[in-house]
MDAnalysis code that builds the backbone (N, CA, C; Angstrom):
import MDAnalysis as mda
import numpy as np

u = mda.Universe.empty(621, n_residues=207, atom_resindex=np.repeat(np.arange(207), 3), trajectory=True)
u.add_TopologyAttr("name", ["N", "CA", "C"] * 207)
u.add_TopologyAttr("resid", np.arange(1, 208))
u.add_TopologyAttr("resname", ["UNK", "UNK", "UNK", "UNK", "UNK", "UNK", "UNK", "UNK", "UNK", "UNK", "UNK", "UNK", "UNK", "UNK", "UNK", "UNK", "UNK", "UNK", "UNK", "UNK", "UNK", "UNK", "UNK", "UNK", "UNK", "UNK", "UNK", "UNK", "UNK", "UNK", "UNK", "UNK", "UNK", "UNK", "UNK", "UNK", "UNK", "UNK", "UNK", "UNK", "UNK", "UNK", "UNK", "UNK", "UNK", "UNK", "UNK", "UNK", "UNK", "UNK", "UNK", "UNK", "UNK", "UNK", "UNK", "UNK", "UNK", "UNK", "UNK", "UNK", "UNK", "UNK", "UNK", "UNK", "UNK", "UNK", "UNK", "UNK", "UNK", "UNK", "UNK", "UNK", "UNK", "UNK", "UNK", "UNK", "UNK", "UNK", "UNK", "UNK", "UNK", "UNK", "UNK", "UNK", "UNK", "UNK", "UNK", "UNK", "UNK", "UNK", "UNK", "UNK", "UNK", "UNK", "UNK", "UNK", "UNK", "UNK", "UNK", "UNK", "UNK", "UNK", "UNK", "UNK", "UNK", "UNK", "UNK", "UNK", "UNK", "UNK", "UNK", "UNK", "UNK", "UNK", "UNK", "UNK", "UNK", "UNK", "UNK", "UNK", "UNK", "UNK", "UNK", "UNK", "UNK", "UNK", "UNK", "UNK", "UNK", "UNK", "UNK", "UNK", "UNK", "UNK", "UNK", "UNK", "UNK", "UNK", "UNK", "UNK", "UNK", "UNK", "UNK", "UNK", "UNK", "UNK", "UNK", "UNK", "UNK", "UNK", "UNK", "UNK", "UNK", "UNK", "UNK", "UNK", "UNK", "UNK", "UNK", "UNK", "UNK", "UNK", "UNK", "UNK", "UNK", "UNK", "UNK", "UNK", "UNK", "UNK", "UNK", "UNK", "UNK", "UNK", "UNK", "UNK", "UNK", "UNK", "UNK", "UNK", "UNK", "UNK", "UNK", "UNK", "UNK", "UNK", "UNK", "UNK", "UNK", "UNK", "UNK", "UNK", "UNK", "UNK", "UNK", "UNK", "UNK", "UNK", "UNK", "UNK", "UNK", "UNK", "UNK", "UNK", "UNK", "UNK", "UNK"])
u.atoms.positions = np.array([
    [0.868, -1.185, 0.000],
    [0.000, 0.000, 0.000],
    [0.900, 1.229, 0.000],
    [0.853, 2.027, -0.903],
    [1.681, 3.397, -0.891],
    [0.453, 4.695, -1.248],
    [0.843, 5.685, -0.151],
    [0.603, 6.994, -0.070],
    [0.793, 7.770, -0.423],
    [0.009, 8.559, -0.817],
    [0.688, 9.805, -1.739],
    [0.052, 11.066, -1.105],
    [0.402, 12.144, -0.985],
    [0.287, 13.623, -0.491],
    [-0.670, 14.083, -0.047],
    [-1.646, 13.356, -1.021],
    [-3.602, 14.085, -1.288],
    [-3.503, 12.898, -0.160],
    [-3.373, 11.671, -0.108],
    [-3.311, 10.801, 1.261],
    [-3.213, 11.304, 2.589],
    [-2.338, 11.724, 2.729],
    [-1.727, 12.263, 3.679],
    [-3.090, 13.517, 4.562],
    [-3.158, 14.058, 3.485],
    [-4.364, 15.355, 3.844],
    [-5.487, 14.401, 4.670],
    [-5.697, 13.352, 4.418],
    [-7.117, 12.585, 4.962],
    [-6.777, 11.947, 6.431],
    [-5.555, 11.675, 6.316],
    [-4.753, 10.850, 7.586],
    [-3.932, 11.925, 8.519],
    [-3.987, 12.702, 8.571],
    [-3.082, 13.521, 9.265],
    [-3.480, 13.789, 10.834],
    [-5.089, 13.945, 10.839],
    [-4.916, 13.967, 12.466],
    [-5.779, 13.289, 12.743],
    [-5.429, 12.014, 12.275],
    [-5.496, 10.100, 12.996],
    [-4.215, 10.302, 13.154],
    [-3.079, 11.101, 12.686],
    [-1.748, 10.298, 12.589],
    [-1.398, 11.004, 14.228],
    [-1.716, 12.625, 13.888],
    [-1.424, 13.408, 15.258],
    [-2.029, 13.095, 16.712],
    [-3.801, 12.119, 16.351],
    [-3.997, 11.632, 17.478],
    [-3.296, 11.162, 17.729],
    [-3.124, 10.144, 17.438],
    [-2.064, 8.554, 17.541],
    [-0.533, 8.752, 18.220],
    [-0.210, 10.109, 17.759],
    [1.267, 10.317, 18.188],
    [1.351, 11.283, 19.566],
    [-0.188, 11.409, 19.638],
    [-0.562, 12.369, 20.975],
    [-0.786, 11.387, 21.969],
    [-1.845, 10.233, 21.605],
    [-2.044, 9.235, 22.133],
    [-0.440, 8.405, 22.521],
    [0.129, 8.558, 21.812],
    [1.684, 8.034, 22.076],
    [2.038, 8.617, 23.079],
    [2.425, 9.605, 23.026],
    [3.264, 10.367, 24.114],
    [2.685, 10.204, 25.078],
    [1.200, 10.373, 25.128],
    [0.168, 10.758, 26.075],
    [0.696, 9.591, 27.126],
    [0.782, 7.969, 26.890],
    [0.610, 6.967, 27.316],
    [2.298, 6.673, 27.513],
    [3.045, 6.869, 27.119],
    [4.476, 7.247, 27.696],
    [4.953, 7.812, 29.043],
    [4.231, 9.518, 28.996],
    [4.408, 9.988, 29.974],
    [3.835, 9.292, 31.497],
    [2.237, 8.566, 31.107],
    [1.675, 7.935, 32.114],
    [2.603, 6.665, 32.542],
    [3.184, 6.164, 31.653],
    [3.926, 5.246, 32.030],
    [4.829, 5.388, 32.990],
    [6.014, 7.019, 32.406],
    [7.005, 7.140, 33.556],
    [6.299, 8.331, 34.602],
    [5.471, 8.523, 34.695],
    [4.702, 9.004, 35.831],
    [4.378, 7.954, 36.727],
    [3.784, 6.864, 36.505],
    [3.580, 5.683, 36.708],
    [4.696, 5.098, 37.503],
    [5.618, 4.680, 36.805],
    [6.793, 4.074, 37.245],
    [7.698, 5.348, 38.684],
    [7.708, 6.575, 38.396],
    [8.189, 7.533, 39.418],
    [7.305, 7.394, 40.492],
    [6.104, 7.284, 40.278],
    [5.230, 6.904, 41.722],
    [5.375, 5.571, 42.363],
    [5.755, 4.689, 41.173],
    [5.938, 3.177, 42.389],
    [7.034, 3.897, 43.382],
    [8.062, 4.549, 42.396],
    [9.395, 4.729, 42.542],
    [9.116, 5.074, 44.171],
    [8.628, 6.566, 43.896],
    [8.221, 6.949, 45.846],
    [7.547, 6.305, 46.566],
    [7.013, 5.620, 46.156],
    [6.046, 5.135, 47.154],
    [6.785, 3.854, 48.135],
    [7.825, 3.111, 47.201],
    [8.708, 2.133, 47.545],
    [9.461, 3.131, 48.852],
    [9.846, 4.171, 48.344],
    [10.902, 5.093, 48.937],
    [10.345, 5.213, 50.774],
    [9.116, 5.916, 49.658],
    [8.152, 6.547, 51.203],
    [7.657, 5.100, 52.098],
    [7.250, 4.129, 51.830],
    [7.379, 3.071, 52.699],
    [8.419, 2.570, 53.548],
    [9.827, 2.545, 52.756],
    [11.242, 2.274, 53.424],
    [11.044, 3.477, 54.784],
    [11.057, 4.530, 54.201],
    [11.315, 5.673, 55.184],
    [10.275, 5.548, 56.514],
    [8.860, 5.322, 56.032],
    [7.599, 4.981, 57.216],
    [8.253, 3.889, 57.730],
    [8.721, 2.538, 57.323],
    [9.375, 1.467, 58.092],
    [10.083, 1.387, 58.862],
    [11.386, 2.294, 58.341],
    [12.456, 2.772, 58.907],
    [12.073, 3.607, 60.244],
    [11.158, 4.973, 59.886],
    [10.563, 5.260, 61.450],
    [10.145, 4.553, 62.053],
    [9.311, 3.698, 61.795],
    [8.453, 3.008, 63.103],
    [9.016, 1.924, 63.518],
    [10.482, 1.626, 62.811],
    [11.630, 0.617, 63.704],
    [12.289, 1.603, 64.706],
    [12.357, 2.442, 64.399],
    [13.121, 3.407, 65.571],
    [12.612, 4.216, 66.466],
    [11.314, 4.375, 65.956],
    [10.019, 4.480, 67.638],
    [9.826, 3.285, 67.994],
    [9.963, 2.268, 67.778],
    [10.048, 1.147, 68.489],
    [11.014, 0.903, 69.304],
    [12.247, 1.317, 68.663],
    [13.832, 1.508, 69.381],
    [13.502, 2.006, 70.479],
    [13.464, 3.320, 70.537],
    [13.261, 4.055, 71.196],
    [12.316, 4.213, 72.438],
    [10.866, 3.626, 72.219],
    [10.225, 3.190, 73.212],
    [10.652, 1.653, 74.160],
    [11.326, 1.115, 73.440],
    [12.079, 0.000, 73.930],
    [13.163, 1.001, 74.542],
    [13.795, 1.538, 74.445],
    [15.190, 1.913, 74.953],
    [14.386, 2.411, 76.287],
    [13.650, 3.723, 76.308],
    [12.488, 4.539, 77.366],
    [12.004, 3.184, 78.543],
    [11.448, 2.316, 77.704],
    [11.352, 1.409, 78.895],
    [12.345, 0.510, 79.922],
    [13.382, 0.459, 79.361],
    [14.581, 0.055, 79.699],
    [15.071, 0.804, 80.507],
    [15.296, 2.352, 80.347],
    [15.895, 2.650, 81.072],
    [14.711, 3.258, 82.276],
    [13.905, 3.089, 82.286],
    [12.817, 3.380, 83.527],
    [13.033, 2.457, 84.632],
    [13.127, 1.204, 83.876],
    [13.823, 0.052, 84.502],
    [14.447, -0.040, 85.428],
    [15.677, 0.489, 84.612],
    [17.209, 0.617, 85.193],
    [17.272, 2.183, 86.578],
    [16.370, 3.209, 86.263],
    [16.532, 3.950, 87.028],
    [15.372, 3.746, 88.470],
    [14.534, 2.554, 88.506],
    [14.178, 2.419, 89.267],
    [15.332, 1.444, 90.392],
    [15.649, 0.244, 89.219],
    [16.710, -0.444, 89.955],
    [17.766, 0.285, 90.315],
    [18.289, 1.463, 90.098],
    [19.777, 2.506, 90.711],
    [18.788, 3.402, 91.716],
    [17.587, 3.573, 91.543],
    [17.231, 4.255, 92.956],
    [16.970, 3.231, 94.396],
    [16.747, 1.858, 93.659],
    [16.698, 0.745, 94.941],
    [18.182, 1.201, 95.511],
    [19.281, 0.678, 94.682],
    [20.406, 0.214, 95.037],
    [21.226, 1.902, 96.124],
    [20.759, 2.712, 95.387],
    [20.974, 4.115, 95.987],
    [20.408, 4.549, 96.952],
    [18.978, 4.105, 97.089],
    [18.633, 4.668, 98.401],
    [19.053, 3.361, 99.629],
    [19.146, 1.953, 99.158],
    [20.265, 0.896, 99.880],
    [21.610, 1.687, 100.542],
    [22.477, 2.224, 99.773],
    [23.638, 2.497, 100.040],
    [23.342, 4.075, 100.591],
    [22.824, 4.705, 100.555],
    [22.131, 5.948, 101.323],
    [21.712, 5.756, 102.901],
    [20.944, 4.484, 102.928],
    [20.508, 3.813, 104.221],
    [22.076, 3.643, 105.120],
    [22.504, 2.572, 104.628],
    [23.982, 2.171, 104.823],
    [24.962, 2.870, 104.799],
    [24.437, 4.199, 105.067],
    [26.039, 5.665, 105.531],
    [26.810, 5.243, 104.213],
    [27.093, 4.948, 102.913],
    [28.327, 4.736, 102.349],
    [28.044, 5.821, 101.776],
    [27.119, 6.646, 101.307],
    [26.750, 7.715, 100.244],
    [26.951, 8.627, 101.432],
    [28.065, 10.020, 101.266],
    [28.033, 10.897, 101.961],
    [29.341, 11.234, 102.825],
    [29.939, 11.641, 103.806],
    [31.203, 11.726, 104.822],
    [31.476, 10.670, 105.227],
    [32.398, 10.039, 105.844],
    [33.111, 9.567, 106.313],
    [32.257, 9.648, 107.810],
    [31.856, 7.889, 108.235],
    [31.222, 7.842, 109.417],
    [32.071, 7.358, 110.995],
    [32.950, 7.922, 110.919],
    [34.028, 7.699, 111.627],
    [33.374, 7.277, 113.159],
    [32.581, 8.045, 113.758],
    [32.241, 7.913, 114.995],
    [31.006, 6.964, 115.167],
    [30.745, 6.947, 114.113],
    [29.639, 5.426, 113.685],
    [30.295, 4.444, 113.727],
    [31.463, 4.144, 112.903],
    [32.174, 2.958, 113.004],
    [32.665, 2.589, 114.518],
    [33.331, 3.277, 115.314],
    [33.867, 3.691, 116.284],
    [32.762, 2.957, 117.504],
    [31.460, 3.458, 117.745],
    [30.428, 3.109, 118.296],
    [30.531, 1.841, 117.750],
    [29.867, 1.428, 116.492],
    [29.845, -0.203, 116.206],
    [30.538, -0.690, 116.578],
    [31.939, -0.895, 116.618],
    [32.801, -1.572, 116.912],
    [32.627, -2.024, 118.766],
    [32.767, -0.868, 119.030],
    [32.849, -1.013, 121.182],
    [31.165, -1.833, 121.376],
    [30.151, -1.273, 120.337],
    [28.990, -2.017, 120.751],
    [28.886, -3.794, 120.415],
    [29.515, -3.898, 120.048],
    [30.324, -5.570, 119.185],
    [30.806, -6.470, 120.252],
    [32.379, -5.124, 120.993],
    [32.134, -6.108, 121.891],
    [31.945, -5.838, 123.266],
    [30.916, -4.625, 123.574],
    [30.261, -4.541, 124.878],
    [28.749, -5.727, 125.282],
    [28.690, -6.535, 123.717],
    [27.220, -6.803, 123.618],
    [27.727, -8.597, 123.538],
    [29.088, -8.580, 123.111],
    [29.815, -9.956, 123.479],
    [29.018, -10.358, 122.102],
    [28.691, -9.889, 121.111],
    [28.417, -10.409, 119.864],
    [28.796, -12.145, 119.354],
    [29.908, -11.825, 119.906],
    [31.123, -13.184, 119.169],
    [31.259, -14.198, 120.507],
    [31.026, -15.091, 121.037],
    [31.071, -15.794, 121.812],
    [33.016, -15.910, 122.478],
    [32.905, -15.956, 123.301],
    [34.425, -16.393, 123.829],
    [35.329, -15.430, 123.487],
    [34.919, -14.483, 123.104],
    [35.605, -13.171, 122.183],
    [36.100, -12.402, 123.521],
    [37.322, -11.692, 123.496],
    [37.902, -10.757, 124.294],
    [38.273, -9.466, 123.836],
    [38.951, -8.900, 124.679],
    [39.580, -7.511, 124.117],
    [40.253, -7.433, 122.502],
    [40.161, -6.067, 121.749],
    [40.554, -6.358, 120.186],
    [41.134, -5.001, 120.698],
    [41.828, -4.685, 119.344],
    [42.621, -3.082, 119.542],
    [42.277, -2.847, 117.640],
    [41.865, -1.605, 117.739],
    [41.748, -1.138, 116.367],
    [42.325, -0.142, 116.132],
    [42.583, 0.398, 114.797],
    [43.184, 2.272, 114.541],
    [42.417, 2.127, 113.074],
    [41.323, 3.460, 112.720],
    [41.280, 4.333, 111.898],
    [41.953, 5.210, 111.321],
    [42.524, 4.987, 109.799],
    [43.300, 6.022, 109.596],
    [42.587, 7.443, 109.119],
    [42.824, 8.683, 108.752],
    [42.183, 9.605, 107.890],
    [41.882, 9.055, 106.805],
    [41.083, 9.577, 106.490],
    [40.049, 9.415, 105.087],
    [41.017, 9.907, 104.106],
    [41.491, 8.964, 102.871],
    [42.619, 9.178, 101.712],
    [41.665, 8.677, 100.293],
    [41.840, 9.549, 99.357],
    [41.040, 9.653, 98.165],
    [41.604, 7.516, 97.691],
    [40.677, 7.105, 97.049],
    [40.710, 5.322, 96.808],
    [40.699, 5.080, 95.429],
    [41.711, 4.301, 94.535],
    [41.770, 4.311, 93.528],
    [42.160, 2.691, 93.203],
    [40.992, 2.032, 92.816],
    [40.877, 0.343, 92.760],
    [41.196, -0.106, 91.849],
    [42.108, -1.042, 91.792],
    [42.423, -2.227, 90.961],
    [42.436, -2.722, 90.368],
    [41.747, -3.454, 89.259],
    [41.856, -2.080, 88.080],
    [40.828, -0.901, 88.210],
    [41.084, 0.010, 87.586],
    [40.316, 1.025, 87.848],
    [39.072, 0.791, 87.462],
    [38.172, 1.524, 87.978],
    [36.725, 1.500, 87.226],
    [36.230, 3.140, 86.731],
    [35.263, 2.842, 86.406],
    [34.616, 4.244, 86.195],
    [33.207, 4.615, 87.250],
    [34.095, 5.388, 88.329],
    [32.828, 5.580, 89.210],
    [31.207, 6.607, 89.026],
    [31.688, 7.193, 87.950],
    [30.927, 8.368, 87.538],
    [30.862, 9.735, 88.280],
    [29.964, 10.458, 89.102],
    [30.036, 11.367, 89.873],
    [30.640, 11.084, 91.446],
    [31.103, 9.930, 91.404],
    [31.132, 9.475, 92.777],
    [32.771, 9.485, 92.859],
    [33.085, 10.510, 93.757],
    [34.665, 10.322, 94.662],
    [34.896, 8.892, 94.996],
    [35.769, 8.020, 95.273],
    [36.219, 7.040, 96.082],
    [36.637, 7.398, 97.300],
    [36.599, 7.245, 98.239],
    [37.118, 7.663, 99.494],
    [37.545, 5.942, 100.456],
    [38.707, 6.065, 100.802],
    [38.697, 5.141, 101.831],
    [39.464, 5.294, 103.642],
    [39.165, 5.209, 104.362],
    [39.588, 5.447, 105.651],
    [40.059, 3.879, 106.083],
    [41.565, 3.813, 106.130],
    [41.906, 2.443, 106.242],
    [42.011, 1.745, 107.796],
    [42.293, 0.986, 108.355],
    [41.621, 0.321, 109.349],
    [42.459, -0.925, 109.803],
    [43.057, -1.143, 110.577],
    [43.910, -2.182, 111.503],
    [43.216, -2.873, 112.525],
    [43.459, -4.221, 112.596],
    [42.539, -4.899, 113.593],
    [43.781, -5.675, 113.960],
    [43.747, -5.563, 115.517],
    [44.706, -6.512, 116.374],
    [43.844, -7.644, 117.315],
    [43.634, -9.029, 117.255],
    [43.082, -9.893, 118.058],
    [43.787, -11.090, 118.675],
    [43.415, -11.538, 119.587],
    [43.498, -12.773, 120.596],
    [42.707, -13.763, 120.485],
    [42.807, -14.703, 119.924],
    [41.430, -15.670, 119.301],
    [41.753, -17.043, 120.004],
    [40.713, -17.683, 120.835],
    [40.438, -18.874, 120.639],
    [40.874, -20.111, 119.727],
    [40.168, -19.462, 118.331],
    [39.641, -20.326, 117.234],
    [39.636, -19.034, 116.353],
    [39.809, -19.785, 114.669],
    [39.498, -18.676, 113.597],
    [38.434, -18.677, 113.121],
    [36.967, -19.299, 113.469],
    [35.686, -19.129, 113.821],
    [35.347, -17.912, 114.511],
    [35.955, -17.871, 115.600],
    [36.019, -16.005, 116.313],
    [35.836, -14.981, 115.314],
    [37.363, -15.034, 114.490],
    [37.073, -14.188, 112.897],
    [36.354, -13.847, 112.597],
    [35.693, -14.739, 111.485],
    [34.852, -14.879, 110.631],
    [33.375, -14.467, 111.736],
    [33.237, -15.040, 112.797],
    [31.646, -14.028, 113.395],
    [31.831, -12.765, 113.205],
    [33.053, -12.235, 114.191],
    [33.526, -10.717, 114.411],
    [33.636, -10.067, 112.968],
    [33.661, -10.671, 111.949],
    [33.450, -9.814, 110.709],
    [31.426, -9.766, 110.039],
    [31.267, -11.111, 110.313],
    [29.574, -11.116, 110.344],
    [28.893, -9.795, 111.272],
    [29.245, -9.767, 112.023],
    [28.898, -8.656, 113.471],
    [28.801, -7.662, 112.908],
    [30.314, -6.998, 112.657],
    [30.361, -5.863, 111.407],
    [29.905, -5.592, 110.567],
    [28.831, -6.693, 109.537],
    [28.771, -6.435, 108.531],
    [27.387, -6.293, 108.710],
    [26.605, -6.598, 110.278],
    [25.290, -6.720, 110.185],
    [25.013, -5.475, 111.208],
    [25.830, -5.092, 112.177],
    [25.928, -4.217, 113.057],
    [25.986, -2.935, 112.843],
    [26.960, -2.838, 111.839],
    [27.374, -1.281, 111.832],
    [27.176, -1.235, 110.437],
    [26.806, 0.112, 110.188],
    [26.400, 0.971, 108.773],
    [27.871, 1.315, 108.413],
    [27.854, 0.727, 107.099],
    [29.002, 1.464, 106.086],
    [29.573, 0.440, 105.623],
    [30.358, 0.453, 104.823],
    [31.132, -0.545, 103.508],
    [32.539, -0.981, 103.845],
    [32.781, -2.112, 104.957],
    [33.916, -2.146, 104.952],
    [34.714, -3.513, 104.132],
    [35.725, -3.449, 103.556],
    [36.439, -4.188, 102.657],
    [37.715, -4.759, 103.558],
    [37.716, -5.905, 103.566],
    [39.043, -6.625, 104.256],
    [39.653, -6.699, 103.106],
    [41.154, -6.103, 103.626],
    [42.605, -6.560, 102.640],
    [43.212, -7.666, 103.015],
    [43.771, -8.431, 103.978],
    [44.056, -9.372, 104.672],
    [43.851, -9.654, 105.875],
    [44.184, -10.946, 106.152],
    [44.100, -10.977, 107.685],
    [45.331, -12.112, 107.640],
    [46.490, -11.543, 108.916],
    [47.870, -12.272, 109.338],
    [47.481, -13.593, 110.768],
    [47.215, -14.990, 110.430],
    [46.963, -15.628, 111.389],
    [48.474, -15.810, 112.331],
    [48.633, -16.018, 113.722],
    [49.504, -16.954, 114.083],
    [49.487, -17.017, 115.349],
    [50.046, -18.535, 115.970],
    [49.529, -19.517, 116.625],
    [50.950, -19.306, 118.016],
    [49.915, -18.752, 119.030],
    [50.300, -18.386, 120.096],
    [50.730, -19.267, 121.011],
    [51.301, -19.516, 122.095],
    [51.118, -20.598, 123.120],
    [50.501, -20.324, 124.300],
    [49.823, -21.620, 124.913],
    [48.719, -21.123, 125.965],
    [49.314, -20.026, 127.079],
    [48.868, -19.456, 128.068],
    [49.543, -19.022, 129.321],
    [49.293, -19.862, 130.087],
    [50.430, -20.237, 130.599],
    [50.698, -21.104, 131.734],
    [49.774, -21.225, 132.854],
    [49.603, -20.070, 133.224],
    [48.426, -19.376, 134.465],
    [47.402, -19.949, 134.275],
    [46.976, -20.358, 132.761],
    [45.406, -19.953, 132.771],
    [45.105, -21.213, 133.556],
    [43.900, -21.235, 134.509],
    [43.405, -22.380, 135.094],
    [42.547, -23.573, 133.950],
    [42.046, -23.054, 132.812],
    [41.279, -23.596, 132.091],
    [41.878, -23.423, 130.780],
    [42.742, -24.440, 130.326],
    [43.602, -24.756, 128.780],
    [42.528, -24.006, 127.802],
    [41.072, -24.346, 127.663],
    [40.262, -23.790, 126.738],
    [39.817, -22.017, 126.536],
    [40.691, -21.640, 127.633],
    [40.505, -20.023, 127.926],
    [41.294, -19.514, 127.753],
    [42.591, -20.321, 127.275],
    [43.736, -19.420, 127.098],
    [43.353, -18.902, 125.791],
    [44.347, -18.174, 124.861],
    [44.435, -17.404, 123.541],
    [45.549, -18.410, 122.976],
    [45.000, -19.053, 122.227],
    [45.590, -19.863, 120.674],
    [45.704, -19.254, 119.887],
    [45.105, -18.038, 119.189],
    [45.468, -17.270, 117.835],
    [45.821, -16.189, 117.882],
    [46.673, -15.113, 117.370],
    [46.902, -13.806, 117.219],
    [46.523, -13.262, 115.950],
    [45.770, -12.576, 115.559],
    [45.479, -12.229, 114.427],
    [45.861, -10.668, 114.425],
    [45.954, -10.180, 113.125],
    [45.766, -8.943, 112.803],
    [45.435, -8.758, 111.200],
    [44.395, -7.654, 110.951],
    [43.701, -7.832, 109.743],
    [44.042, -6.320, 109.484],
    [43.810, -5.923, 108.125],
    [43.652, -4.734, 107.455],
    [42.735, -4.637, 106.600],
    [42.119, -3.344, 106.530],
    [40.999, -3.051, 105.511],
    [40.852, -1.802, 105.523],
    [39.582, -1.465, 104.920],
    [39.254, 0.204, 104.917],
    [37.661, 0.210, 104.868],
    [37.315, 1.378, 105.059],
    [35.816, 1.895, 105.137],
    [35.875, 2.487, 103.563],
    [35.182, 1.876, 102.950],
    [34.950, 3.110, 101.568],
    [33.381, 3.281, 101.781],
    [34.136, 5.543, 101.061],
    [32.162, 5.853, 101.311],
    [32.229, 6.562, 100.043],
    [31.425, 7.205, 99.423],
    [31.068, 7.432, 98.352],
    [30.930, 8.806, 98.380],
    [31.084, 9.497, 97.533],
    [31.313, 11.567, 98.002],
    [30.480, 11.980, 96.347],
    [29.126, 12.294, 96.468],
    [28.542, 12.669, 95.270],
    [29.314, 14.005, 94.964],
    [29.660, 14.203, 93.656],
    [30.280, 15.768, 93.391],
    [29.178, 16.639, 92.686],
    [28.359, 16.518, 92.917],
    [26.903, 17.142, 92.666],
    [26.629, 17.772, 93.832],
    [26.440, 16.901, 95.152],
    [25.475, 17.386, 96.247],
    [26.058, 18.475, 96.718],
    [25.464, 19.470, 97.271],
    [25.637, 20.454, 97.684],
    [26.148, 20.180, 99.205],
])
């Protein structure tokens, strides 16, 4: 089939629909295709938020958590004199009430020394946050029975008196009876002497 000019005059706008209709249905196409395009986009991005308000309300609950459990443990150690000065005359009292009250069975005279309160820097180090280290170190001289004596006389302490104390060692050694004593089981078999410290905690906030 061939066309000729006077043709052309009859076909011309079927041809211009057609090429309008062309384009027309082109453009819808990449209009088309640019909207999946965002919409893919804009979903990632809605997804993406509502994983990270999820984060986030997960994180919020977590740490509500956690700041209820550091106000247990804080108002614990608040109770327990460690948050605050140096309870020197607290310790001091505990101790004579220990053994005015004969706490420790068979237990006798002890000799102690408090040193001044010296800034405390542990082993490996940690990260205390707002909190000073403080420790006031501490000598214990005893006459023991038995090394059962010990171990109460540190129970006593630890249930008796308010504050945080940490044993560094304790030096055992094995005395001989006194001759005098009328009753072998009353003499002093052990000499001990122990070291430790009081650590208290110094907020650098509080006023």
């Amino acid at each position: 089939m061939t066309f000729s000019k006077s043709d052309f005059a009859h076909i011309k706008w079927s041809l211009l629909i057609f090429l309008f209709v062309l384009s027309a249905g082109g453009a819808a196409i990449m209009v088309s295709e640019n909207f999946v395009v965002q919409s893919q986009r804009d979903q990632r991005d809605a997804k993406r938020q509502l994983n990270e308000a999820r984060s986030r309300l997960a994180t919020a609950g977590e740490d509500r958590e956690n700041m209820q459990t550091y106000a247990l443990e804080y108002n614990a150690l608040l109770k327990r004199n460690v948050i605050g000065n140096d309870q020197r005359l607290d310790w001091i009292e505990g101790l004579e009430k220990i053994y005015r009250q004969d706490r420790v069975p068979g237990f006798m005279e002890f000799k102690y020394a408090i040193a001044p309160q010296k800034a405390y820097t542990p082993a490996p180090p940690l990260d205390s946050g707002n909190f000073d280290l403080n420790l006031s170190d501490m000598t214990l001289q005893f006459e023991l029975l038995h090394e059962g004596q010990l171990t109460a006389f540190f129970d006593a302490m630890h249930t008796g008196i308010n504050g945080w104390f940490m044993i560094d060692h304790c030096a055992l050694e094995r005395i001989a009876a006194t001759a005098a004593a009328e009753d072998f089981s009353a003499a002093f078999q052990l000499k001990a002497e122990c070291t430790g410290g009081w650590l208290t905690l110094k907020n650098r906030n509080a006023k």
